[in-house]
C-alpha positions in Angstrom: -32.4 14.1 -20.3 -30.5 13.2 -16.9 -28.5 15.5 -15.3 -25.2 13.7 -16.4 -26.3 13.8 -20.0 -27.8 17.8 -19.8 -24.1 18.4 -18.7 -22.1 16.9 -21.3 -24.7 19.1 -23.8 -24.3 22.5 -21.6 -20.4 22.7 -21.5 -20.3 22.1 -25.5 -18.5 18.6 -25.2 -21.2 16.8 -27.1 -21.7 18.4 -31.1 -18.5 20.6 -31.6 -14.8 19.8 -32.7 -13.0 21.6 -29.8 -9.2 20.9 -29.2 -8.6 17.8 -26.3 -10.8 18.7 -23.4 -9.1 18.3 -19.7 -11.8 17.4 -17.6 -12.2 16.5 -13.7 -14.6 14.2 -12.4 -15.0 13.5 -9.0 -16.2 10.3 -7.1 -20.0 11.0 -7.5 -22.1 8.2 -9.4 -23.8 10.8 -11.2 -20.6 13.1 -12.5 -19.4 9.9 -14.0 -22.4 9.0 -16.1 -21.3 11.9 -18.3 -18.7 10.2 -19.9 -21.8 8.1 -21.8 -22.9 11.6 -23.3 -19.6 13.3 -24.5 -19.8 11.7 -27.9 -16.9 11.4 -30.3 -14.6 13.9 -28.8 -11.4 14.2 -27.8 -11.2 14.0 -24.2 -9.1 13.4 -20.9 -10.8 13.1 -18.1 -8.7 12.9 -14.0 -10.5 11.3 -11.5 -10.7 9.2 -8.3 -13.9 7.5 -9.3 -12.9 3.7 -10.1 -16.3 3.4 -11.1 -14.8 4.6 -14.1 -13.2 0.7 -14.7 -16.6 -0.5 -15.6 -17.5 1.7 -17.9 -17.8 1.2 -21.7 -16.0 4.5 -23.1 -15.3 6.1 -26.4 -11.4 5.0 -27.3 -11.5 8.7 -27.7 -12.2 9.3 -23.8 -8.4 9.1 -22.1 -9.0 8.2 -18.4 -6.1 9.5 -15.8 -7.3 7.7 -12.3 -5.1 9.8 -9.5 -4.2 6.8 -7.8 -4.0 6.6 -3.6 -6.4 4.7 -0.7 -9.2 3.0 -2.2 -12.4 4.1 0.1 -14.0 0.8 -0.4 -18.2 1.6 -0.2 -17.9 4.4 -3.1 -14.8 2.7 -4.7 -13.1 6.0 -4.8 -9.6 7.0 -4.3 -8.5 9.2 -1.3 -5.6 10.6 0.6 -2.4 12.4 -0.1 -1.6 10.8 -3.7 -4.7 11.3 -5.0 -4.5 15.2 -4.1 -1.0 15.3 -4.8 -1.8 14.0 -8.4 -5.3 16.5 -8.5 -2.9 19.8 -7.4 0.1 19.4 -10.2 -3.2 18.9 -12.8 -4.9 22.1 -14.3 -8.3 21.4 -15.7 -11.0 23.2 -18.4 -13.4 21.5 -17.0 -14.9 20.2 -13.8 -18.0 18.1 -12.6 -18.7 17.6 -9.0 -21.4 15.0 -7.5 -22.6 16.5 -3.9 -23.9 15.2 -0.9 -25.5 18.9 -0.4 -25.7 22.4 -2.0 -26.5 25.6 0.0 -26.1 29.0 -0.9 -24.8 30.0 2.6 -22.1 27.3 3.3 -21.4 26.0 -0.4 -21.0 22.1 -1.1 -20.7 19.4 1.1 -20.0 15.9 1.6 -20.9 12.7 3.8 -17.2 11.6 3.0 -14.6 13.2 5.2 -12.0 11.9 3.2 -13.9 13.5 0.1 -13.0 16.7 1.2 -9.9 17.7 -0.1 -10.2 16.3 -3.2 -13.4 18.1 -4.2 -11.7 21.3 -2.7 -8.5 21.0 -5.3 -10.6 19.8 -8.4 -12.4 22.7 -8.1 -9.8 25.1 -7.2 -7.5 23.5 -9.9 -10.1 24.5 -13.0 -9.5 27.1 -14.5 -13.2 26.9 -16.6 -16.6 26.3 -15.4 -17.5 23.9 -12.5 -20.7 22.5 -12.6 -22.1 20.3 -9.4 -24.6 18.1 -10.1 -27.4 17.8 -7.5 -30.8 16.0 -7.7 -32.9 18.7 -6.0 -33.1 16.6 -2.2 -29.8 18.1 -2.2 -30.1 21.6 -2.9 -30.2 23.7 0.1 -28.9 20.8 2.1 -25.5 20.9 4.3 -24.2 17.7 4.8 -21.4 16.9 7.2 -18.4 18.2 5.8 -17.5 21.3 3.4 -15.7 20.6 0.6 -16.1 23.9 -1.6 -16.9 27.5 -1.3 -20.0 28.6 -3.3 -17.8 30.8 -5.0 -15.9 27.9 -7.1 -19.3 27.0 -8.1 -20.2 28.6 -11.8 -23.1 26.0 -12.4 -25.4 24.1 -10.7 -27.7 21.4 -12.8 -30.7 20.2 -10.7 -34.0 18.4 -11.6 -37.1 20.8 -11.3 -38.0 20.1 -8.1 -35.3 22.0 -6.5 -36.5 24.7 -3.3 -37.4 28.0 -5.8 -35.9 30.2 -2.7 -32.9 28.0 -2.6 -32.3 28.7 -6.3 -32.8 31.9 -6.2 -30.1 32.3 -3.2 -27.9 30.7 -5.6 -28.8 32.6 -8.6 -28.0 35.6 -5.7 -24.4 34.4 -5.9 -23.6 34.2 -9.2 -24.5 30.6 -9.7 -26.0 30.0 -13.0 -28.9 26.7 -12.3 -29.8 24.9 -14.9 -32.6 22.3 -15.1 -33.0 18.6 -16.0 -35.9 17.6 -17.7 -35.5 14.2 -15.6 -37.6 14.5 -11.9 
């Protein structure tokens, strides 16, 4: 399966009747595909992806966009309302897209603006955080840090992830799971 639909299996959202799940999704194309693989759960999900407009969810799936500047190329929200809306939120749940994954430094982003709001998803769960990264991004520091590698509980990656790179993560407490996509 893709990594958005090994997620959605992994954190127990897709085959058992839980109680409303509070999830946080960031602007990442791949973190948002999970909302296809949830199933018939109860679910409300906080993000700044506005990709989220176009999609055909569940009437099951609540959608809380945090509002603010609309950063046009990833149609994403950004600035000071959308953190402000991200920091009085606490979620169960939280799935971060990447730009870059490295044991050393921790995530990263190409989007400056990005930052913060990957910062205070992940710092605002109070369950597991999963990034999602195809593996041309593990081991990879892109331009801007946007979480400590301690916020991270899992990492789900396609196979073809750096084996010392994983195991630097694995070092840190990071559980990495595989894809069977490539």
């Amino acid at each position: 399966p893709p990594l958005a639909s090994q997620s959605a299996g992994i954190t127990g959202m897709s085959h058992r009747a839980r109680p409303t799940i509070i999830i946080f999704i960031n602007s990442s194309s791949t973190a948002i595909k999970i909302l296809q693989y949830i199933g018939d759960k109860r679910v409300v999900v906080i993000t700044n992806n506005g990709k989220v407009l176009g999609m055909n969810l569940s009437p099951k799936i609540e959608v809380i966009l945090t509002g603010g500047q609309v950063y046009g190329r990833k149609q994403s929200m950004i600035g000071d309302i959308a953190t402000q809306i991200i920091s009085t939120i606490t979620a169960t749940k939280c799935f971060i897209g990447v730009s870059g994954i490295a044991s050393h430094c921790g995530i990263s982003t190409s989007v400056f603006q990005e930052t913060t709001i990957n910062m205070k998803m992940l710092e605002n769960c109070n369950g597991p955080t999963f990034v999602l990264a195809d593996s041309s991004k593990i081991g990879i520091h892109h331009n801007f840090s946007s979480g400590s590698i301690d916020n991270v509980n899992y990492v789900i990656t396609d196979k073809n992830a750096d084996e010392s790179e994983v195991k630097k993560l694995e070092e840190k407490g990071v559980k990495v799971i595989f894809s069977e996509e490539n």
